[in-house]
N, C-alpha and C positions, 0 to 999 in steps of 0.2 A: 089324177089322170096325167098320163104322159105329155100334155100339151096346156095344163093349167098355169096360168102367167101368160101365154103365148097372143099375140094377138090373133084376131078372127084366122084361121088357117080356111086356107081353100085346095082343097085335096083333090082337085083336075090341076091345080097348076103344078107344072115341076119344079119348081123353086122353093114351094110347100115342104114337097117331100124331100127335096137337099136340106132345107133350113132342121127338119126331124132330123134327117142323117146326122148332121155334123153336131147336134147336139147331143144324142146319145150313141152315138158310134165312135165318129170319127171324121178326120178330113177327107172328104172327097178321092178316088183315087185321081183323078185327075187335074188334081190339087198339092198333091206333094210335089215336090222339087221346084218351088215357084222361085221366081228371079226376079230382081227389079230391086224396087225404093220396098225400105223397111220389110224385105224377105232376107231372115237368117237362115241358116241351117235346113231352107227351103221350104220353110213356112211365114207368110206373111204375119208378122206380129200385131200388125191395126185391123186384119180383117180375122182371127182366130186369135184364141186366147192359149195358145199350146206351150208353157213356159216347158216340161221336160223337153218337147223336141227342139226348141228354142236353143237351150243350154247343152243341149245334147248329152242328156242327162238318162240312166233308167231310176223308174219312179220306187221301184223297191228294192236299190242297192244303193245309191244316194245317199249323200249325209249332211249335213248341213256346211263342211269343211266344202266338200264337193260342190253344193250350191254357190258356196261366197266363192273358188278360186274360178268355176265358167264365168261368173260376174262380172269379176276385175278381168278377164280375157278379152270378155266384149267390149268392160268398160273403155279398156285403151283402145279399142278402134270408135268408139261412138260415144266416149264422152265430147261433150262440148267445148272444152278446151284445147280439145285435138283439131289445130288447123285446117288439118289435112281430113279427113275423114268424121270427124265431131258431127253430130247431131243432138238437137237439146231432146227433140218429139221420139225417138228412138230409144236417146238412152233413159229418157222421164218411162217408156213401157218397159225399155228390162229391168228397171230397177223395181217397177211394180211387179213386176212376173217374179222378180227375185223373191223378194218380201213375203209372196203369198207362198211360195217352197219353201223358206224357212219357218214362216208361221204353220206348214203342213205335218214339218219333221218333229219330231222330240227331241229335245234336245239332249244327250248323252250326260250320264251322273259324272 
């Protein structure tokens, strides 16, 4: 069933049926374009797990060259070493977002 694993769901509350949306749809429409701490490309990367929109990536024209060079793009703004802009909690999720698109693609003979 569509909500096995989930915990107890209560289907009067609306938070119920957002928490269904965003796991088999999508994000929220009034959810895109978020701003703040740890929103890339206008999606919150600690509150959604969305690494193509993240990398701003399409999922079936992607390659895994394409995965690594958005990587190093963000790396230089949100590696840790970067005085200026570094975060360790940012760059430790894109490099997990990373990881799981290259473990997604095949990799080319």
């Amino acid at each position: 069933m569509a909500t096995d694993g989930m915990d107890k769901l209560n289907f009067g509350e609306k938070q119920t049926w957002e928490k269904l949306y965003r796991k088999w749809i999508d994000i929220l429409p009034d959810e895109t374009n978020e701003e703040g701490y740890g929103c890339i490309n206008g999606s919150n990367i600690f509150k959604y797990f969305r690494p193509w929109q993240v990398f701003n990536l399409d999922s079936k024209t992607a390659t895994q060259d394409d995965i690594k060079t958005a990587f190093r793009q963000l790396s230089k703004i949100y590696h840790p070493d970067n005085q200026e802009t570094g975060d360790r909690k940012i760059f430790e999720r894109l490099t997990q977002m990373s990881n799981s698109l290259i473990a997604a693609i095949p990799k080319k003979s």
